[in-house]
Backbone as ProteinMPNN parsed JSONL, in Angstrom:
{"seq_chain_A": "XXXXXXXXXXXXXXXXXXXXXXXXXXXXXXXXXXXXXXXXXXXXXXXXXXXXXXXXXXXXXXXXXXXXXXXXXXXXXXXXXXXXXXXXXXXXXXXXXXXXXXXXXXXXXXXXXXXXXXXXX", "coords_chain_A": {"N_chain_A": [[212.957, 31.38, 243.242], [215.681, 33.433, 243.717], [216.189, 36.927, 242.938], [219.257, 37.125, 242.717], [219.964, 34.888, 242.381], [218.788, 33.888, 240.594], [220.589, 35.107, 238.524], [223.037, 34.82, 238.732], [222.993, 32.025, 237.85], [222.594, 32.886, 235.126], [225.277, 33.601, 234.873], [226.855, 31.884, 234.897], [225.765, 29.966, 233.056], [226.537, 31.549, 230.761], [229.304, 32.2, 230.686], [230.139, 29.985, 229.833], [229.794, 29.64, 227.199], [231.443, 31.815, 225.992], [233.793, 32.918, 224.918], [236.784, 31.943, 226.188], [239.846, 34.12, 227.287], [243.393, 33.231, 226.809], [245.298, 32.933, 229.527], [248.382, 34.275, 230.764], [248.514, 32.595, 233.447], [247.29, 30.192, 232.73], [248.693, 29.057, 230.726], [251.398, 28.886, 232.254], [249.988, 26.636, 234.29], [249.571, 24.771, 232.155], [252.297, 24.578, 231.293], [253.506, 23.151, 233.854], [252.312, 20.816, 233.353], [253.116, 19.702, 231.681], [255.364, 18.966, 232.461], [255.144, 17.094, 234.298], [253.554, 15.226, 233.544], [254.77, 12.99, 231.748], [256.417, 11.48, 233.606], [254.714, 10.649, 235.425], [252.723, 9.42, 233.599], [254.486, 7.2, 232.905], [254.761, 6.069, 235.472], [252.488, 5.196, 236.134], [252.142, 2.905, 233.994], [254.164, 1.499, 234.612], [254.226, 0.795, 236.752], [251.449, -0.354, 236.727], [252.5, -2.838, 235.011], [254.067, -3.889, 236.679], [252.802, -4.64, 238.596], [251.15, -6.664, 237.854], [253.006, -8.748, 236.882], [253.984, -9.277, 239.078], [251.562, -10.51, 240.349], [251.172, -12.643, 238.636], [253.248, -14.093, 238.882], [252.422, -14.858, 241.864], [250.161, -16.246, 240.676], [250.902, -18.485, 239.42], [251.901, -19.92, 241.981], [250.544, -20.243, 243.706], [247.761, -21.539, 242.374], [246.704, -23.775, 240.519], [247.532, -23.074, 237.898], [250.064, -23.886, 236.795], [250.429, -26.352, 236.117], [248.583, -26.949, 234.369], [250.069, -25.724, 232.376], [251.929, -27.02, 231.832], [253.709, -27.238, 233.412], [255.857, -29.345, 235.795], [256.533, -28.403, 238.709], [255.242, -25.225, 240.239], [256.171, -23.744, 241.948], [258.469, -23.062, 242.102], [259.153, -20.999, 239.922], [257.34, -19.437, 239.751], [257.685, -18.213, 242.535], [260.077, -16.886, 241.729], [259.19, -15.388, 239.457], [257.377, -13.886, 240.922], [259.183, -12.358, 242.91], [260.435, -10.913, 240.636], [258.542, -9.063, 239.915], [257.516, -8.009, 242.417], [260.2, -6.294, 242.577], [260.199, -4.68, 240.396], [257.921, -3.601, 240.882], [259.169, -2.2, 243.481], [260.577, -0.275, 242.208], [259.93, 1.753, 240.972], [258.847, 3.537, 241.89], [260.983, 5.385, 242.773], [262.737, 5.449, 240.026], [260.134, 7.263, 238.906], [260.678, 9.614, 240.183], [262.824, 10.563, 239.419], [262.751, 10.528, 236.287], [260.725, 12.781, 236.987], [262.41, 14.808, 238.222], [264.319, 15.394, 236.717], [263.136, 16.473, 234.352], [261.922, 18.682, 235.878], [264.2, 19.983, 236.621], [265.197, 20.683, 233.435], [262.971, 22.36, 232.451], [262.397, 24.656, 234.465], [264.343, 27.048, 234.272], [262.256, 28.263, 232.773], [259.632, 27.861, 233.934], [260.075, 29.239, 236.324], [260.391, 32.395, 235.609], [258.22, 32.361, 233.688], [256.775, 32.197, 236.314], [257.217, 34.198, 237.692], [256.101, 36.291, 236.314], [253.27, 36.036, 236.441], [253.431, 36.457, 238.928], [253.87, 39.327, 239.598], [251.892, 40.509, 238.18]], "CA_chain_A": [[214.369, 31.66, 243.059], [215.632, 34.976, 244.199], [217.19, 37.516, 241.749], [220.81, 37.217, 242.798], [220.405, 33.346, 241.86], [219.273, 33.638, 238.519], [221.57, 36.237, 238.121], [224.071, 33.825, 239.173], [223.009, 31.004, 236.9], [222.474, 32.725, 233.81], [226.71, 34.292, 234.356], [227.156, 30.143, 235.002], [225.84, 29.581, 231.627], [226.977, 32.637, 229.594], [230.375, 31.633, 231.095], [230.598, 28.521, 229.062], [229.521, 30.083, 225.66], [231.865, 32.747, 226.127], [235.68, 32.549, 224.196], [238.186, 32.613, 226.731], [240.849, 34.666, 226.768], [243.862, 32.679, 227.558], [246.082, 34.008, 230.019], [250.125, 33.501, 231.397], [248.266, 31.822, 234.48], [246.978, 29.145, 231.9], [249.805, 28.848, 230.482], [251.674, 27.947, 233.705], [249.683, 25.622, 234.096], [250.138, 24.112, 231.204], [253.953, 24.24, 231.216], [253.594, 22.163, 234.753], [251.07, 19.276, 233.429], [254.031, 19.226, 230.518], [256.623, 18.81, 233.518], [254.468, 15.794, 235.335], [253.009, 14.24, 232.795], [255.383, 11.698, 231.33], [256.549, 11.043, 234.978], [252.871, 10.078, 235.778], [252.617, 8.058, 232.355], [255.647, 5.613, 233.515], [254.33, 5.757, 237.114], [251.252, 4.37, 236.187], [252.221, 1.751, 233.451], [255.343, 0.64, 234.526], [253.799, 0.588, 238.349], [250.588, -1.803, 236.675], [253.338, -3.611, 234.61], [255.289, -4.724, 237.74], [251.611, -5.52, 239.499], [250.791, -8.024, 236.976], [253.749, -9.857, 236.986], [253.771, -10.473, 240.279], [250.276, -11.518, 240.233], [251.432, -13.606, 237.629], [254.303, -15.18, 240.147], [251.394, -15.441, 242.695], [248.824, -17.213, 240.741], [251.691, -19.613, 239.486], [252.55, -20.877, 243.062], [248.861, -20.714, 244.608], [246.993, -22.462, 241.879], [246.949, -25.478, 239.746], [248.202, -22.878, 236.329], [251.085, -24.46, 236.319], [250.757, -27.932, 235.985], [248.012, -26.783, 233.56], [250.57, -25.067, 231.324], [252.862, -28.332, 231.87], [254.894, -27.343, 234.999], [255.808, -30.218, 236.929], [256.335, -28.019, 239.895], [255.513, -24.138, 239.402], [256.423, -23.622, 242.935], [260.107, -22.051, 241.988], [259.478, -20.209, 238.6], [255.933, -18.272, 240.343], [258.314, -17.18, 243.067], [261.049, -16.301, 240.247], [258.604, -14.511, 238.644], [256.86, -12.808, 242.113], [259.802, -11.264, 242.893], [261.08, -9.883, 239.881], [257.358, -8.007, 239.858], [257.843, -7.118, 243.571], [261.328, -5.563, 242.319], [259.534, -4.033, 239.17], [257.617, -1.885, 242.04], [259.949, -1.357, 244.492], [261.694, 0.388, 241.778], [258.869, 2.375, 240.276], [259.264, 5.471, 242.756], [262.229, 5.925, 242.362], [261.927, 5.967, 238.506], [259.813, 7.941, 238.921], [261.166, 10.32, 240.616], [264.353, 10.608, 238.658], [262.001, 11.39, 235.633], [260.35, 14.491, 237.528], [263.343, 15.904, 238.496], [265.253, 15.826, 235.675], [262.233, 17.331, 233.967], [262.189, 19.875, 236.609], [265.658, 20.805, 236.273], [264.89, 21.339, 232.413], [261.747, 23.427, 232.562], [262.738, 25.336, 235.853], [264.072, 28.438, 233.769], [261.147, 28.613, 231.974], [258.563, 28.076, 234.56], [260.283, 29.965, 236.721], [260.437, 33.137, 234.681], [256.627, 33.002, 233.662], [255.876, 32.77, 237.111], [257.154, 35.263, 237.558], [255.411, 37.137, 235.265], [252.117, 35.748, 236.458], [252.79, 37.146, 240.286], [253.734, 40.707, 240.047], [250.427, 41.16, 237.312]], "C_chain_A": [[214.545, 33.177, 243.097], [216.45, 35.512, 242.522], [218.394, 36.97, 241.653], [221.017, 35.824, 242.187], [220.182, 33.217, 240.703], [220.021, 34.652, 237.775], [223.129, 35.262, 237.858], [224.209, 32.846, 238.443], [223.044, 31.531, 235.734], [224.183, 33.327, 233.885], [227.228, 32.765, 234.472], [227.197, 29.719, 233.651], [226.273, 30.458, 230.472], [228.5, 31.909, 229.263], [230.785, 30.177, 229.821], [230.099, 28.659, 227.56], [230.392, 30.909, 225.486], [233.398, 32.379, 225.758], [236.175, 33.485, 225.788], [239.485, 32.651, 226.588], [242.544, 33.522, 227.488], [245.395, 33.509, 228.452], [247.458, 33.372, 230.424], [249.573, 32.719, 232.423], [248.01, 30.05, 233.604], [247.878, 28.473, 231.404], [251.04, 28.415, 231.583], [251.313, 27.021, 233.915], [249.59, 24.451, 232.976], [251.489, 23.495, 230.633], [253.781, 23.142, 232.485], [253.251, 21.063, 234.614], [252.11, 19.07, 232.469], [255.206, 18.573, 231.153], [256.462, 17.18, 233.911], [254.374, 14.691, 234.403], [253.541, 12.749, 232.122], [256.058, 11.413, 232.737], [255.065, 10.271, 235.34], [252.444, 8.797, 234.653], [253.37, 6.634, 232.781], [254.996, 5.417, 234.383], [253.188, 4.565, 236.873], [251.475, 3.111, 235.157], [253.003, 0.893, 233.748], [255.09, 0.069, 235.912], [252.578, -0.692, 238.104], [251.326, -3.083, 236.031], [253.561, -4.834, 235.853], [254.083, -5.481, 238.776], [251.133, -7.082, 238.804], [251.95, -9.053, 236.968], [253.826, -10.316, 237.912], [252.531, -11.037, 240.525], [250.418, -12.891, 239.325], [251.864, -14.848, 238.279], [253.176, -15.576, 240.658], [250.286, -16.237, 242.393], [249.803, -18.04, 240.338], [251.649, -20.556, 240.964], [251.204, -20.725, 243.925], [247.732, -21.688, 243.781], [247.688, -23.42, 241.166], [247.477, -24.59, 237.997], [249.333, -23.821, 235.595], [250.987, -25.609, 236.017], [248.974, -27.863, 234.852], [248.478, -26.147, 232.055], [251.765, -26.361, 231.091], [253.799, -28.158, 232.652], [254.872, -28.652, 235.833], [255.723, -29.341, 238.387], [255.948, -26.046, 239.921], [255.916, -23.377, 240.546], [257.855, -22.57, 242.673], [259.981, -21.081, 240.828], [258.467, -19.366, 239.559], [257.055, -17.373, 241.505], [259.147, -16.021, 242.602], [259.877, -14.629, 239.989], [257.875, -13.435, 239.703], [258.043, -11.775, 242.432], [260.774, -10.177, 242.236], [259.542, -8.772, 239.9], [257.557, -7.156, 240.855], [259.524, -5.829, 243.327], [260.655, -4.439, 242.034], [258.933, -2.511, 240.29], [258.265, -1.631, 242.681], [260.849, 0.186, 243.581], [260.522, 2.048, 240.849], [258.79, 3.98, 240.99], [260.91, 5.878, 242.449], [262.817, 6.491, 240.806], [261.753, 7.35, 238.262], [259.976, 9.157, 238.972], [262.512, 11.366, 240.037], [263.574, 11.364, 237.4], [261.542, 12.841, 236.146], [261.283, 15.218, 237.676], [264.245, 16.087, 237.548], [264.01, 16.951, 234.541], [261.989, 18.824, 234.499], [263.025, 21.146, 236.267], [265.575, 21.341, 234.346], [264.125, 22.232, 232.198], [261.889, 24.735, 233.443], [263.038, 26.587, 235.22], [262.566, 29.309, 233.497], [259.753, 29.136, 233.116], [258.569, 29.613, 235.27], [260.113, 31.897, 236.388], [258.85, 33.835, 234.093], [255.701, 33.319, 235.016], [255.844, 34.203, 238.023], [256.287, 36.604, 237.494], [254.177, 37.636, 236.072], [252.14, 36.684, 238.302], [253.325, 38.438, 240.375], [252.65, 41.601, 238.438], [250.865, 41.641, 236.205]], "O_chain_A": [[213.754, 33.994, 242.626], [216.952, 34.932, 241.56], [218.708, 36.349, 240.637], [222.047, 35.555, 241.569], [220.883, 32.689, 239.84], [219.974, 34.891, 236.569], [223.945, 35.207, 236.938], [225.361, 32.507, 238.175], [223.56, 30.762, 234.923], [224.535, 33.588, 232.734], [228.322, 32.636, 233.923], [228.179, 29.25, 233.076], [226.331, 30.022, 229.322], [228.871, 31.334, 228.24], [231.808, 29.797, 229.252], [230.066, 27.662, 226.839], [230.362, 31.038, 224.262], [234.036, 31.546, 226.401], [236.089, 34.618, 226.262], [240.223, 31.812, 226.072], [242.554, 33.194, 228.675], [246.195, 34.349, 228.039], [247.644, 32.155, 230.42], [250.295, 31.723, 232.467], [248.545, 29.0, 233.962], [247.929, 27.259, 231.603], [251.485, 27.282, 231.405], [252.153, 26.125, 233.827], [249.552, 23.255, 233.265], [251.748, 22.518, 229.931], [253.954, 22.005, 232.047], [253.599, 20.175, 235.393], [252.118, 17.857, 232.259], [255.935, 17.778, 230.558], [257.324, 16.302, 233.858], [254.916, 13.587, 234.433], [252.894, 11.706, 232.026], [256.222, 10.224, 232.461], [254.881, 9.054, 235.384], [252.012, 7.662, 234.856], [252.967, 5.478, 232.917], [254.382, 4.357, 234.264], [253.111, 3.419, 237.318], [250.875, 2.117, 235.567], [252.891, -0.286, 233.412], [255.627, -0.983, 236.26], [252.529, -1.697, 238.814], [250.961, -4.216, 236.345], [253.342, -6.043, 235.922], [254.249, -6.473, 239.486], [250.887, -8.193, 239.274], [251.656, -10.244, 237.061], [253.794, -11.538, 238.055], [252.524, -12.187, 240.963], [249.782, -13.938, 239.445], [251.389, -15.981, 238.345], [252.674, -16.582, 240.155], [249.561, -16.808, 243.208], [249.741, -18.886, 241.23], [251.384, -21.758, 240.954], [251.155, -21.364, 244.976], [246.968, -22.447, 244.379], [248.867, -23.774, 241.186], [247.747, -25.303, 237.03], [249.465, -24.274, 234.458], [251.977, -25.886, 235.34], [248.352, -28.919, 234.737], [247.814, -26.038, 231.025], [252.373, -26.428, 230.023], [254.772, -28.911, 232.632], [253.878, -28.948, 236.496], [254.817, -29.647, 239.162], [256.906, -25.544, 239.333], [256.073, -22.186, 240.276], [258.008, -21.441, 243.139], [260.878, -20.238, 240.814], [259.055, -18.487, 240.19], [257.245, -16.161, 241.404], [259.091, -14.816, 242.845], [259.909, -13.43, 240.269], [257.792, -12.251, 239.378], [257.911, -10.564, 242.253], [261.453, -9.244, 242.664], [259.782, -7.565, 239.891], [257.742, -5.949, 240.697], [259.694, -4.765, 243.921], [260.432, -3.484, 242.779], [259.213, -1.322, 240.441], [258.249, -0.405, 242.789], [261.427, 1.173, 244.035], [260.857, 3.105, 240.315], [258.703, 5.13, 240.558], [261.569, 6.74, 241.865], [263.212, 7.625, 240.536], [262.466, 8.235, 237.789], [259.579, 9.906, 238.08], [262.888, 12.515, 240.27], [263.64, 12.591, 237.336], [262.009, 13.885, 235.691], [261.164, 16.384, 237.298], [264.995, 17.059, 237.633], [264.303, 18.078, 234.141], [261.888, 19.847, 233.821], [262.889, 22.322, 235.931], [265.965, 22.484, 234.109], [264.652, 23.175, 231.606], [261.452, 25.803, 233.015], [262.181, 27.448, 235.421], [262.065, 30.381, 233.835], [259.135, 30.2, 233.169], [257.843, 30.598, 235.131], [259.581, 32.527, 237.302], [258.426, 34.989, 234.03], [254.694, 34.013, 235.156], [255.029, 34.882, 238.647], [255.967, 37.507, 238.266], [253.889, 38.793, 236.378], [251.199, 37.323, 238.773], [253.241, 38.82, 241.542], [252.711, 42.724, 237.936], [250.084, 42.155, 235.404]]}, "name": "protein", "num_of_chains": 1, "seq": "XXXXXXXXXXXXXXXXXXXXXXXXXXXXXXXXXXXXXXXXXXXXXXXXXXXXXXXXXXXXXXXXXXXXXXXXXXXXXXXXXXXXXXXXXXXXXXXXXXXXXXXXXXXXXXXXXXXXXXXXX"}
């Protein structure tokens, strides 16, 4: 191993013993993951929510559940129930979406302002 590399590894491992300082860049980033984050939370639960139910619909009207749960026919409720799931997602971007940007529009001074900060040093 040449110099320059264990030169290189031991500022690798100092690096991670070493208090860092935290800076407005950090902080930026931190205001943004505060922006996303509950947008991303719904996205993802309310997006596996709406998967399961229609799986739900779909194993109703492909297998024998139903007439194992006492459906005479489960043929009309599984669809029922498929496409309120298929809704459930269609609607999930959009949601979504509506969350982020209203989030946006709240934060947007702020961000704005530090980033400011952060690009003329």
């Amino acid at each position: 191993m040449s110099n320059n590399d264990q030169e290189f590894l031991v500022q690798k491992i100092r690096t991670q013993y070493t208090e860092k300082q935290h800076t407005e860049l950090d902080a930026l980033k931190e205001l943004d993951a505060k922006v996303k984050r509950p947008a991303n939370v719904f996205a993802y639960t309310y997006g596996s929510v709406s998967a399961i139910v229609m799986g739900a619909g779909m194993s109703l009207v492909m297998t024998d559940i139903g007439a194992t749960i006492g459906l005479a026919s489960a043929m009309v409720p599984g669809i029922a129930i498929g496409v309120v799931g298929m809704g459930m997602a269609l609607t999930t971007y959009p949601i979504y979406k509506k969350i982020l940007n209203s989030r946006k529009k709240k934060y947007a001074p702020e961000i704005l302002k530090l980033s400011e900060k952060v690009m003329k040093g």
